[in-house]
Backbone as a ProteinNet text record, in pm:
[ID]
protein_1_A
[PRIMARY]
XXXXXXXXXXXXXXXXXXXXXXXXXXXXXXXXXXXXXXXXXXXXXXXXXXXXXXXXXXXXXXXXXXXXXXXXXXXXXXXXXXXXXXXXXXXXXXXXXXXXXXXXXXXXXXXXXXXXXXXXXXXXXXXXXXXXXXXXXXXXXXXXXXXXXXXXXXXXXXXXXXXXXXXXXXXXXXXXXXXXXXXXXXXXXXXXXXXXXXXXXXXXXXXXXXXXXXXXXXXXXXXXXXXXXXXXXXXXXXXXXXXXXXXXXXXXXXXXXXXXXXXXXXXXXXXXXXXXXX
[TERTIARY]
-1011.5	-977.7	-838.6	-814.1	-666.4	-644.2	-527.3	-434.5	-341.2	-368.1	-240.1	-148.2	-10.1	75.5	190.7	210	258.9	387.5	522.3	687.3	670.9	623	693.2	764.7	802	883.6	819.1	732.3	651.2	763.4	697.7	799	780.5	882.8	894.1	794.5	674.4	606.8	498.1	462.3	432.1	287.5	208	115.7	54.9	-3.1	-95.6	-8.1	151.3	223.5	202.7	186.9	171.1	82	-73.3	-208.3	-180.6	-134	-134.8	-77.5	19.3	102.9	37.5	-64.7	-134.7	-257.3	-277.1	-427.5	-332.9	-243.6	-171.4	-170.4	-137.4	-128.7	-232.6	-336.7	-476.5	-567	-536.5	-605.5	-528	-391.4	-341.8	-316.5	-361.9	-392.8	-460.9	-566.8	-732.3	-669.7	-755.1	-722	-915.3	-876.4	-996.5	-942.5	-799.4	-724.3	-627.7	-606.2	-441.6	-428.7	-265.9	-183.8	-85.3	-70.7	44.2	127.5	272.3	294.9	314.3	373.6	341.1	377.3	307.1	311.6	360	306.9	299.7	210	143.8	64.4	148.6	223.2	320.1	484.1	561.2	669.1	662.5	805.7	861.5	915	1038.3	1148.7	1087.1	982	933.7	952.6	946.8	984	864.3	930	832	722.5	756.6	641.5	519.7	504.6	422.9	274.6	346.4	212.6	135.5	161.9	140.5	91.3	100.3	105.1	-15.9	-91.8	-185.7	-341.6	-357.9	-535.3	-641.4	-771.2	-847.9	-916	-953.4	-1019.8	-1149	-1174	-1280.1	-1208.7	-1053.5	-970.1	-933	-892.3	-922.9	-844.6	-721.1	-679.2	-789	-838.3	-874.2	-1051.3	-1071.2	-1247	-1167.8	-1030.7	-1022.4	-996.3	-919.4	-909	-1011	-1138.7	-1285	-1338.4	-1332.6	-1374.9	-1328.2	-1157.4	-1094.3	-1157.6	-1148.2	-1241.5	-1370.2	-1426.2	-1573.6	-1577.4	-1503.6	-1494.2	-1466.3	-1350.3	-1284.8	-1352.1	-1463.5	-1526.3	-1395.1	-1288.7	-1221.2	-1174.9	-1079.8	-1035	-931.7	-876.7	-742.9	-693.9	-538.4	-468.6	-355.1	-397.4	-216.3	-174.7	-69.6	-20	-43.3	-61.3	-82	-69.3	-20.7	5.3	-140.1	-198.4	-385.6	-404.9	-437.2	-487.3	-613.7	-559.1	-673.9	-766.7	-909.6	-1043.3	-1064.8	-995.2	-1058.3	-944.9	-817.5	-769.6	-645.1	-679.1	-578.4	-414.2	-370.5	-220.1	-161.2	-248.5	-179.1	-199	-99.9	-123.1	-88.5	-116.7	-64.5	-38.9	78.9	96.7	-2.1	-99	-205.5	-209.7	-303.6	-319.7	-433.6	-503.6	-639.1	-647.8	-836.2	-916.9	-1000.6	-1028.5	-1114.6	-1216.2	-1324.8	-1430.4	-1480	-1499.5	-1516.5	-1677.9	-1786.3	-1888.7	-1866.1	-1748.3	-1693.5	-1671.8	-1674.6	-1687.9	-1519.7	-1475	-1327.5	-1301.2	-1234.6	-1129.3	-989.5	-976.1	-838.8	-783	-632.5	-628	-469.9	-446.3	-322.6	-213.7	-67.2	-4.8	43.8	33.1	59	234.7	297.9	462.5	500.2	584.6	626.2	777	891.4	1018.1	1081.6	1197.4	1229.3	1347	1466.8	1587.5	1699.2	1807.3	1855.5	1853.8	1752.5	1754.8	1593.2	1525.4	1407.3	1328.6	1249.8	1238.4	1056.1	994.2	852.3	755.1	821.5	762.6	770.4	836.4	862.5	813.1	699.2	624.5	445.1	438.8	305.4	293.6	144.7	90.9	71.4	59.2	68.6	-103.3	-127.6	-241.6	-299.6	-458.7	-473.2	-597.7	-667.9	-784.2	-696.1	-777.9	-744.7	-851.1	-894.4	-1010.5	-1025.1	-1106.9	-1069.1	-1213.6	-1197.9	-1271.3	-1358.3	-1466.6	-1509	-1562.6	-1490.3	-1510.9	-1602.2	-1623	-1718.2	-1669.4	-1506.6	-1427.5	-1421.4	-1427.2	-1370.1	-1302.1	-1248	-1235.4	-1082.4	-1052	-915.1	-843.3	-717.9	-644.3	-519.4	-531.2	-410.4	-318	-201.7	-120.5	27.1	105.6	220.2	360.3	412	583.5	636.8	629.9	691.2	599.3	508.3	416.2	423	521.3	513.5	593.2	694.7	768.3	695.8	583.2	507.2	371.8	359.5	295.6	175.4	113.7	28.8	-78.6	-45.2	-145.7	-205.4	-118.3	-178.4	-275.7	-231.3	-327.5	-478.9	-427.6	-565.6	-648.2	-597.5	-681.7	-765	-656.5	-683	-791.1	-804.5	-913.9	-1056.3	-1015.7	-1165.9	-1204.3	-1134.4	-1179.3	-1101.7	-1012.7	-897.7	-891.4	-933.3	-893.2	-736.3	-727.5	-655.5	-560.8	-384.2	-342.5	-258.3	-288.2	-224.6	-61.6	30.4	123.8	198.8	147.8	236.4	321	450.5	615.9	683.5	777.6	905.1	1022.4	1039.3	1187.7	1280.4	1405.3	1521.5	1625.8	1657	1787.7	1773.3	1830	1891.6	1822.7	1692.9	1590.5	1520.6	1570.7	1516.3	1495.8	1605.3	1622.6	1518.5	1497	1426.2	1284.8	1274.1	1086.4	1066.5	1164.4	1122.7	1157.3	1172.5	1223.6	1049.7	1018.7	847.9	744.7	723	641.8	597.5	604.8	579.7	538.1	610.2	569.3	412.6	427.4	286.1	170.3	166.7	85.8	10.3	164.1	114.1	63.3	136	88.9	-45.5	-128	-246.7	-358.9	-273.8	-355	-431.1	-344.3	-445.4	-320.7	-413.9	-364.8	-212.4	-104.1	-47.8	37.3	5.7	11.1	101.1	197.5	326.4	373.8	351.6	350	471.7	606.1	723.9	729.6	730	801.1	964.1	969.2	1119.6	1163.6	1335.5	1392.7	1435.3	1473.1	1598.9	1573.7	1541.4	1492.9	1575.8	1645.8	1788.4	1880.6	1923.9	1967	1908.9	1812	1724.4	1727.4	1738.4	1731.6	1633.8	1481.2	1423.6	1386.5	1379.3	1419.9	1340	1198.1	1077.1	1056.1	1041.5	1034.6	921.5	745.6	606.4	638	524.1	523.3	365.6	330.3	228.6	293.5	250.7	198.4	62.9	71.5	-76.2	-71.3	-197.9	-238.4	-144.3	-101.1	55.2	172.8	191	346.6	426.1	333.7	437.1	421.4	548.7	537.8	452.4	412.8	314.1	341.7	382.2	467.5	574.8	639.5	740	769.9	763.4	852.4	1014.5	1037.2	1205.7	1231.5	1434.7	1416.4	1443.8	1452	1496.4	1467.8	1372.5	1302.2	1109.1	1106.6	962.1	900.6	778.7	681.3	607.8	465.9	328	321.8	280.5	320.4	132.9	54.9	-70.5	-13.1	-182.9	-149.6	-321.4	-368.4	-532.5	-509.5	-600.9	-636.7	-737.6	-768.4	-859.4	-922.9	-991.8	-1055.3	-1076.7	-1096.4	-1176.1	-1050.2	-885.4	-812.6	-798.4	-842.2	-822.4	-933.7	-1023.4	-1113.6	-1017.5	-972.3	-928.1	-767	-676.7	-610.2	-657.4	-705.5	-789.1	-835.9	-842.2	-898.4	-785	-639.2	-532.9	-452.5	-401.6	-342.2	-437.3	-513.3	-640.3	-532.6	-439.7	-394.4	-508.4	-557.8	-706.3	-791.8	-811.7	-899.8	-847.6	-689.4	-622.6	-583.4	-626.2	-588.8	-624.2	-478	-564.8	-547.3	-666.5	-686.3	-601.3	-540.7	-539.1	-371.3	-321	-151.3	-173.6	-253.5	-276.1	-244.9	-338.5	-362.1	-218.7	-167.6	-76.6	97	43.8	148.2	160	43.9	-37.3	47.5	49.6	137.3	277.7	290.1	451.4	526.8	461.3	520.3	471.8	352.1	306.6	416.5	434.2	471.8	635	702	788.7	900.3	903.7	1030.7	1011.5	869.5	851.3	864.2	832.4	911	1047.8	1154.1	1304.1	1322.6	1239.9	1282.3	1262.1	1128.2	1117.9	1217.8	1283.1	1397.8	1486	1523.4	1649.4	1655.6
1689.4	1574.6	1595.4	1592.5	1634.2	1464.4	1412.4	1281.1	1345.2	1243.7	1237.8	1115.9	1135.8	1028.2	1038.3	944	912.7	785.1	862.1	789.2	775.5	634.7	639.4	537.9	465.6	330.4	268	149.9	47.6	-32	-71.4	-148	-313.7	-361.4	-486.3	-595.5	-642.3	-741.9	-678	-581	-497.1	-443.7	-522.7	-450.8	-349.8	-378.3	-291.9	-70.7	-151.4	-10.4	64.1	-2.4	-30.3	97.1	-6.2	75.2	236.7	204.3	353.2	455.9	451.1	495.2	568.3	465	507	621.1	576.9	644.6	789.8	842	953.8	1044.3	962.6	1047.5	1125.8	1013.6	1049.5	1111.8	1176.6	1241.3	1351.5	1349.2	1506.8	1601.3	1565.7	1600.1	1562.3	1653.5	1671.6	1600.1	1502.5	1451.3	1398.4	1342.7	1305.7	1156	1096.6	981.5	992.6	874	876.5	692.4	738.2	639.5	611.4	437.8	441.6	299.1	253.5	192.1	51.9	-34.7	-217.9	-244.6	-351.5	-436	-295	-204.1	-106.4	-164.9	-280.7	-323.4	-404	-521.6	-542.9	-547.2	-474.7	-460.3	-539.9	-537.6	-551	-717	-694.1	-779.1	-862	-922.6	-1041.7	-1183.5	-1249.8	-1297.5	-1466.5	-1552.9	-1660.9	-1638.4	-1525.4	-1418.4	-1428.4	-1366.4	-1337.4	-1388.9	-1538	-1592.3	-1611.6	-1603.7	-1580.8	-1416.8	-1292.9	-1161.8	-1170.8	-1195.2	-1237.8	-1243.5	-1158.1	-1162.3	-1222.3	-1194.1	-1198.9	-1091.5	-1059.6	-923.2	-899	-976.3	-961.3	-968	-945.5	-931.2	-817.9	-805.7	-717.7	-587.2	-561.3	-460	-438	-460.1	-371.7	-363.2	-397.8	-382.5	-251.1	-246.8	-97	36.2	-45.4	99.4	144.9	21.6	76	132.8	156.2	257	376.9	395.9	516.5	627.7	523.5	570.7	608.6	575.2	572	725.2	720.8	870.3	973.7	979.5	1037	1120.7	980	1011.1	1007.1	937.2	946.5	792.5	788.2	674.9	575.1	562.7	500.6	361.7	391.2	238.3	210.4	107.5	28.4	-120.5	-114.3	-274.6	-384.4	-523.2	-616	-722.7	-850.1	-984.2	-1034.2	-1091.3	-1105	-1287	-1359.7	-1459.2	-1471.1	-1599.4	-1657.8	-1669.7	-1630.3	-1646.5	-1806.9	-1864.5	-2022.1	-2113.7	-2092.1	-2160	-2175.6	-2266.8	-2190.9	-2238.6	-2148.8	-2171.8	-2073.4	-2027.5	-1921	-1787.8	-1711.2	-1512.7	-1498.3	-1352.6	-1269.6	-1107.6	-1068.2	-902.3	-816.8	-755.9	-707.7	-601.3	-481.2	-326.6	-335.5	-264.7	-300.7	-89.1	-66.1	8.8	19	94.1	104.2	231.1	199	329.4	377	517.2	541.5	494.5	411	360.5	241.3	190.5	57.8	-87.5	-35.3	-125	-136.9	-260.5	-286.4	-362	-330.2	-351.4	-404	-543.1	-524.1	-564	-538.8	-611.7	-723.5	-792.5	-851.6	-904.2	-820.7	-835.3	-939.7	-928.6	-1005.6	-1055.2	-964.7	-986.8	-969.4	-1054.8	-1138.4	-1078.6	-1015.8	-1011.8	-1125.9	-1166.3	-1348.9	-1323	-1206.7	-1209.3	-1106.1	-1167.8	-1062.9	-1072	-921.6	-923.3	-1017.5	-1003.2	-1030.3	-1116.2	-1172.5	-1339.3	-1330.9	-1293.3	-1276	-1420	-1466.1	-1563	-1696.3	-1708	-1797.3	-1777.7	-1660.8	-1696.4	-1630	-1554	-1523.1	-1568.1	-1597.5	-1680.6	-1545.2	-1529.2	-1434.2	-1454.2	-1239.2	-1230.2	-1271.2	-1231.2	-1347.2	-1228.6	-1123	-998.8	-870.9	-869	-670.5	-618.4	-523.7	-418.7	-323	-224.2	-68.7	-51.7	0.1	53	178.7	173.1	288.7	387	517	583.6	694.9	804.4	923.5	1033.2	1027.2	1103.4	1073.8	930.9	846.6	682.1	665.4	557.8	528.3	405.7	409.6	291.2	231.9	119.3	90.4	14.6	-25.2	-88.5	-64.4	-214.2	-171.3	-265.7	-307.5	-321	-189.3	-161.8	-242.8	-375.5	-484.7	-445.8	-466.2	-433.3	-324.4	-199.5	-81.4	-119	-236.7	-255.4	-335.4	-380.8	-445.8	-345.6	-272.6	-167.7	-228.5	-353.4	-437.9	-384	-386.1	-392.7	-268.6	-153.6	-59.1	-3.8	-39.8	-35.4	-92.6	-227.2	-309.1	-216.9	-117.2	-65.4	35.6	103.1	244.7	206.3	124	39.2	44.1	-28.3	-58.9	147.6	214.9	343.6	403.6	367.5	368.2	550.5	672.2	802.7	798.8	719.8	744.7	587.5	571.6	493.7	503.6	407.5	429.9	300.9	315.2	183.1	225.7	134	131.5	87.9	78.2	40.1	29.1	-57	-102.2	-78.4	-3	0.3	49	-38.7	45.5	131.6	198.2	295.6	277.2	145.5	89.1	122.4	118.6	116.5	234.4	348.1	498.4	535.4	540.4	591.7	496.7	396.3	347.6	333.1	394.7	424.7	522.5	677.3	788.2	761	694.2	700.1	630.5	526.2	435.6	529.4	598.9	671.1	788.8	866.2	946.6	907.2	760.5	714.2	654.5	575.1	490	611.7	735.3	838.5	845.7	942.2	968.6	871.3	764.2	619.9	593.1	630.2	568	735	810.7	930	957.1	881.5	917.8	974.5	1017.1	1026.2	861.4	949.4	835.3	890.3	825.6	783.7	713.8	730.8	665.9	667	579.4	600.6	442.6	546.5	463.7	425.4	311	303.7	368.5	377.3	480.9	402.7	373	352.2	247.7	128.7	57.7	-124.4	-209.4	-338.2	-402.8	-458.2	-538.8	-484.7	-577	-546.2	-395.7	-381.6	-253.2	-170.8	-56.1	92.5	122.8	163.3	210.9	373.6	419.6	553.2	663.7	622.5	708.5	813.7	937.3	971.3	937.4	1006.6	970.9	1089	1021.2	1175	1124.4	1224.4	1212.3	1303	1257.3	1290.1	1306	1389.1	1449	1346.4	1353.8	1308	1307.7	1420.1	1439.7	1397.5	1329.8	1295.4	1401.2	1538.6	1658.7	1604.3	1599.4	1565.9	1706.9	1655.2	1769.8	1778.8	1665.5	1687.2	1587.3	1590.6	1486.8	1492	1393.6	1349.5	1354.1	1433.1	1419.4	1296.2	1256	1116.8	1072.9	959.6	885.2	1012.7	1051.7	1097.6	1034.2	1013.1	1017.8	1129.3	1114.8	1229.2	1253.2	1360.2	1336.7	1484.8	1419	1517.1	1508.8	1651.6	1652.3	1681.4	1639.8	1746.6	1742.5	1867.2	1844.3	1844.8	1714.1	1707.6	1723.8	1776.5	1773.5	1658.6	1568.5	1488.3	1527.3	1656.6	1685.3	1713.2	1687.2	1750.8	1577.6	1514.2	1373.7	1402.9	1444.6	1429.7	1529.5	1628.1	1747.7	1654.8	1607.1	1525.3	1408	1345.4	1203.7	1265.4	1384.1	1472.6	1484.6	1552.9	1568	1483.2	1394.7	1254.8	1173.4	1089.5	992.7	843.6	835.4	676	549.8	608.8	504.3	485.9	558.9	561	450	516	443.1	310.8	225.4	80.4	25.8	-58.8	-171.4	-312.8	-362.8	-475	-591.1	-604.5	-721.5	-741	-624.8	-658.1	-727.9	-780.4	-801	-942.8	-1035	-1165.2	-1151.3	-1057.8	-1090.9	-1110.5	-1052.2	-1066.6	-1177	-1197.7	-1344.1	-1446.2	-1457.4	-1582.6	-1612.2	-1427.9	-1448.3	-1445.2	-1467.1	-1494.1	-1621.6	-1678.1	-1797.5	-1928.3	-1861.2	-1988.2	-1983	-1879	-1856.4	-1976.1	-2004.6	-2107.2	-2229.2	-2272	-2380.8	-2383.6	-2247.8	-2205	-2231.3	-2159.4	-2212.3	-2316.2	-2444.1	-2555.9	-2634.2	-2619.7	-2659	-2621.2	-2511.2	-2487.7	-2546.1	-2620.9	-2714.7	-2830.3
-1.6	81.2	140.3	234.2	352.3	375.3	375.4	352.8	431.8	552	660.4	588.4	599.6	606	698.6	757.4	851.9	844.4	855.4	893.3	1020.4	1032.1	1184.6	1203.3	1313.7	1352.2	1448.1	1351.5	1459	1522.3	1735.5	1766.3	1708.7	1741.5	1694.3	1806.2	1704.6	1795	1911.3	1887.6	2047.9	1965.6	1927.5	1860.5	1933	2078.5	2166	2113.9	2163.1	2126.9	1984.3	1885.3	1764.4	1744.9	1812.5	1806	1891.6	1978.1	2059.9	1952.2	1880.8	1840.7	1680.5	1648	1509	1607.6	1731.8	1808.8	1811.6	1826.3	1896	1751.7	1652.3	1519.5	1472.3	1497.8	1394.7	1501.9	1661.2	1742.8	1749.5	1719.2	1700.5	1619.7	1474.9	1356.1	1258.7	1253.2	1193.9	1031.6	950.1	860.9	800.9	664.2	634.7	588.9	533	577.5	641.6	713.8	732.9	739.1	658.7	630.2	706.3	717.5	799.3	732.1	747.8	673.7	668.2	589.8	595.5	714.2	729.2	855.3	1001.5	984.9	1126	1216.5	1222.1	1355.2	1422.4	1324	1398	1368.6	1323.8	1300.5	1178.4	1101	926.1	1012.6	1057.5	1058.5	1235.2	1177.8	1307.7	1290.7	1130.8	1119.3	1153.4	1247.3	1285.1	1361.6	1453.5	1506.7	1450.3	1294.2	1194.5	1274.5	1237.9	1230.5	1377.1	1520.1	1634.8	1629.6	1588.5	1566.9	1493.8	1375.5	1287.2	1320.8	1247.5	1359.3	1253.1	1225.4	1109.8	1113.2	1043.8	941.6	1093.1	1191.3	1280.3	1409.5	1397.3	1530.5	1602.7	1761.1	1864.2	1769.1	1725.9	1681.3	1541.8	1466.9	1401.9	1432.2	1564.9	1624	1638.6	1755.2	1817.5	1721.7	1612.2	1515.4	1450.6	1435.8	1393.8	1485	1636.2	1720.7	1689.4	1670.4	1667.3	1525.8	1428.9	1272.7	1284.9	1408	1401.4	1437.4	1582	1658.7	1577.3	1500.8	1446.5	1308.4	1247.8	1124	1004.3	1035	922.9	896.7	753	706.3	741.7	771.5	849.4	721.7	693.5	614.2	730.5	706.9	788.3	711.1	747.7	749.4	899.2	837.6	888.1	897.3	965.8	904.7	911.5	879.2	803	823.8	899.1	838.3	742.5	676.6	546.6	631.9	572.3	615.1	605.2	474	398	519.7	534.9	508.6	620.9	719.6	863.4	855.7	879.2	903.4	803.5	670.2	603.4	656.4	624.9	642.1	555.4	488.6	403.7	484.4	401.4	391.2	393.8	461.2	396.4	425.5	351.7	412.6	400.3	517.3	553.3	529.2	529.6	548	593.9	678.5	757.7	736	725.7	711.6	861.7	802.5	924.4	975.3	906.9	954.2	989.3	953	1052.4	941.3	794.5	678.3	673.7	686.1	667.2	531.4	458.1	347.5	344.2	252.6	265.6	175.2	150.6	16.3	78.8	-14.8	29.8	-107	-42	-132.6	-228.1	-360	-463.2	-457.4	-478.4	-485.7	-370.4	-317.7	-193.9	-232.8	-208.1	-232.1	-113.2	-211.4	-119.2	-195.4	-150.2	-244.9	-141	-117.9	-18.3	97.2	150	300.8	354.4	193.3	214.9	192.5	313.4	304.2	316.4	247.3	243.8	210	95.9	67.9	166.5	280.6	367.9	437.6	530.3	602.6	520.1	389.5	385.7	228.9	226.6	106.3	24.3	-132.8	-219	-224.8	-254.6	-280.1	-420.4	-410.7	-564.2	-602.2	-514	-578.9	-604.3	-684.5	-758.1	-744.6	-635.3	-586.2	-586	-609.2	-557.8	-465.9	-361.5	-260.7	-244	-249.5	-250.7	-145.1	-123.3	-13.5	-56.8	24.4	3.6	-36.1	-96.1	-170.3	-290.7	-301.9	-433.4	-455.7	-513.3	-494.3	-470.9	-384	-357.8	-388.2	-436.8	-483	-369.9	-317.8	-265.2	-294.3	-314.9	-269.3	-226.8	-198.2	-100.1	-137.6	-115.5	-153	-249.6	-260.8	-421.7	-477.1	-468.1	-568.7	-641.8	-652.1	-707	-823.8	-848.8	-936.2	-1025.7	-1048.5	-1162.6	-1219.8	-1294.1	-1341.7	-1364.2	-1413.9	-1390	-1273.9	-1163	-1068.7	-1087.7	-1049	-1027	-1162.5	-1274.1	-1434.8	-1389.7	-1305.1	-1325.4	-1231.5	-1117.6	-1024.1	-1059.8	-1166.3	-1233.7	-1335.1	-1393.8	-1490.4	-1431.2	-1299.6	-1210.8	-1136.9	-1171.7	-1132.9	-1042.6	-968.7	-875.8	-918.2	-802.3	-821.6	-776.2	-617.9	-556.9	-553.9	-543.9	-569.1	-425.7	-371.1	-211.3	-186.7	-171.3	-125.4	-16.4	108.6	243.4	175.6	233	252.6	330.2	310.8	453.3	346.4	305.3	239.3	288.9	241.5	313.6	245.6	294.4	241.5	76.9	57.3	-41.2	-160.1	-152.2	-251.1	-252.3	-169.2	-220.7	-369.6	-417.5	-552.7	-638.3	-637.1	-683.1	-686.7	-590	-553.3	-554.3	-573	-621.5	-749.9	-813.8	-955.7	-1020.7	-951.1	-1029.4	-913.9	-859.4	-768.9	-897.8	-960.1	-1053.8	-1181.4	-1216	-1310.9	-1332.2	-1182	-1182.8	-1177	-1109.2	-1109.5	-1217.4	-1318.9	-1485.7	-1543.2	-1529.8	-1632.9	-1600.4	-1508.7	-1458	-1448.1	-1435.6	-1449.7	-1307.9	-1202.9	-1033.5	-949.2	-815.1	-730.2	-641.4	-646.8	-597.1	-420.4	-353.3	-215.6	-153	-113.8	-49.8	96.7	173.7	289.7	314.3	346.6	410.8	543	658.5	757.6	758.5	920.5	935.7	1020.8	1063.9	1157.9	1127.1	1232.9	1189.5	1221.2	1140.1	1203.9	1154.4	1287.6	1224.3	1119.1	1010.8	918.8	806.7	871.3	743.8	819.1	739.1	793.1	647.7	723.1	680.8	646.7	523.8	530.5	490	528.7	571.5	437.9	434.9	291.4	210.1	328.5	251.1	175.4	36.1	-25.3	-125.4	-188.2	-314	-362.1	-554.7	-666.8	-726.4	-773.9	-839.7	-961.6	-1035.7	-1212.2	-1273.9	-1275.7	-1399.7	-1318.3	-1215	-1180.3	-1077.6	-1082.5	-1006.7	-853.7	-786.1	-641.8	-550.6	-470.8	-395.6	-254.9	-194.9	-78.8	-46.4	54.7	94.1	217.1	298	410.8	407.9	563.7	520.5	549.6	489	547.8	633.2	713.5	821	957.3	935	1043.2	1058.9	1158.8	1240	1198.2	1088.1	1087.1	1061	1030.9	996.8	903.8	789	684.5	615.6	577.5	528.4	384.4	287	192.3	127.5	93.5	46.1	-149.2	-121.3	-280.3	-325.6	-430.8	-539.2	-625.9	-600.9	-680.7	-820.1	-816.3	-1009.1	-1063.9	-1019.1	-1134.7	-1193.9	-1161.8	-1196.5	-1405.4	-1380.3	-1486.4	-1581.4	-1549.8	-1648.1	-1709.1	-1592.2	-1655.7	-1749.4	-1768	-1830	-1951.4	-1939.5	-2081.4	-2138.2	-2062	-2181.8	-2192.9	-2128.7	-2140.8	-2088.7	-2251.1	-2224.4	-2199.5	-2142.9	-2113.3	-2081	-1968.5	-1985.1	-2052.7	-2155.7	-2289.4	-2385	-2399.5	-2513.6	-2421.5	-2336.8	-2309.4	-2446.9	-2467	-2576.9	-2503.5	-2448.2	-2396.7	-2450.5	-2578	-2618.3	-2565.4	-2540.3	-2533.9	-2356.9	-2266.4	-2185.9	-2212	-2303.3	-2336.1	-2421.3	-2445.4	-2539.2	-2442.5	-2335.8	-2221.6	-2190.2	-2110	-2075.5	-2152.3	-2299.4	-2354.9	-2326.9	-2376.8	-2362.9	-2210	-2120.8	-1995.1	-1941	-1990	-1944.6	-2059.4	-2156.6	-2242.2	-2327.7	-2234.2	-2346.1	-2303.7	-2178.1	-2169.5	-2231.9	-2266.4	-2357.2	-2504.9	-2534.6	-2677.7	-2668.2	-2620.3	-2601.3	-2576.5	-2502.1	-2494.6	-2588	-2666.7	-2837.4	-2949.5	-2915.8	-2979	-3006.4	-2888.5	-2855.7	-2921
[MASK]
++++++++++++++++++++++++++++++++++++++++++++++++++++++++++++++++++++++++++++++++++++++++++++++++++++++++++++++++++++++++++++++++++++++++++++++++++++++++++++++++++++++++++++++++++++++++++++++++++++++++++++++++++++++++++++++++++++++++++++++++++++++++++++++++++++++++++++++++++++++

């Protein structure tokens, strides 16, 4: 399986440019996916935009990227602002998939960062499914740059069969070190393929600092994007080293379900313990 990933710098608000810009990648280098990163349909830093920008899972940009997938015969991820199917006036963060027979996927991010530069939770509602998708390689897990800092999700993906562990991103500068530092971890800890696909360039206050890369089963990096450059970086994987790893570090074997419910308490109930204290 050959995995395009793709640094680039979506413009701000300009989806049509957006789309051209993902069409130019994935027609000038042969791929069996390609990745591109959060909210690349319509820019990171839009802001009240969002929700005017916002399509539904049956809207004109992703009919056209199911043409481009169709032609192409390949997979395509991006970011997106997503309206609720139930429920009008909400969006979420979402990274969508697209098959190349025209079956769309999406998931939408759980952790909202609302601290700093970053104000997420003020215009998109938090996701609430944990899915893994199944393609004709294997199966794939998504989720969305915060989300790499709660080990939780990606467990629950790797559980449901998750080969491949995919997270668009908008990060900036600031938070490099920190996402090559849990990018290797979540790999090994889960025993899959892990998938990192950064936005690049500069929105407002953020300088985003590009830097896709994967890890194999065991954590070894296998390629990398340089940084704060625009670029389209391949790399072919192997599905079966996933089984030979799982044989010598069984992590998914040894889950013990119960420290789950046992989390479950101690985060659902502990401030009422300390307040019984008092």
């Amino acid at each position: 399986m050959k995995i395009a990933m793709i640094s680039a710098r979506p413009k701000i608000a300009d989806k049509k440019s957006n789309i051209k810009t993902m069409e130019k990648y994935i027609r000038n280098t042969p791929a069996d996916l390609y990745v591109f990163g959060e909210l690349f349909l319509s820019g990171y830093k839009c802001k009240d935009e969002l929700r005017n920008l916002a399509e539904t899972i049956q809207g004109p940009s992703i009919q056209h990227m199911k043409k481009i997938a169709k032609d192409r015969k390949c997979y395509i991820v991006f970011g997106m602002p997503l309206k609720n199917s139930r429920v009008e006036g909400l969006i979420h963060n979402a990274a969508i998939l697209i098959h190349p027979d025209g079956k769309v996927d999406s998931y939408k991010k759980w952790f909202l960062p609302t601290f700093g530069p970053f104000e997420e939770k003020i215009f998109f509602d938090e996701g609430e499914e944990l899915r893994v998708f199944t393609t004709r390689f294997g199966k794939i897990g998504l989720i969305i740059c915060y989300d790499l800092y709660f080990p939780e999700i990606p467990k629950a993906l790797s559980l449901q069969g998750a080969d491949i562990l995919i997270c668009i991103s908008a990060s900036p500068s600031t938070t490099r070190t920190y996402f090559e530092k849990l990018l290797p971890a979540r790999a090994l800890e889960n025993t899959a393929f892990m998938v990192y696909v950064n936005l690049v360039g500069t929105e407002e206050d953020l300088v985003m600092w590009g830097g896709s890369q994967i890890y194999d089963p065991m954590g070894n990096l296998l390629v990398k994007a340089p940084y704060f450059e625009e670029s389209i970086i391949t790399q072919e994987i192997d599905l079966k080293q996933i089984k030979i790893t799982r044989a010598n570090r069984p992590v998914i074997r040894d889950i013990r379900p119960e420290i789950y419910q046992d989390l479950y308490k101690l985060s659902r109930f502990h401030t009422k313990k300390e307040e019984n204290k008092k």
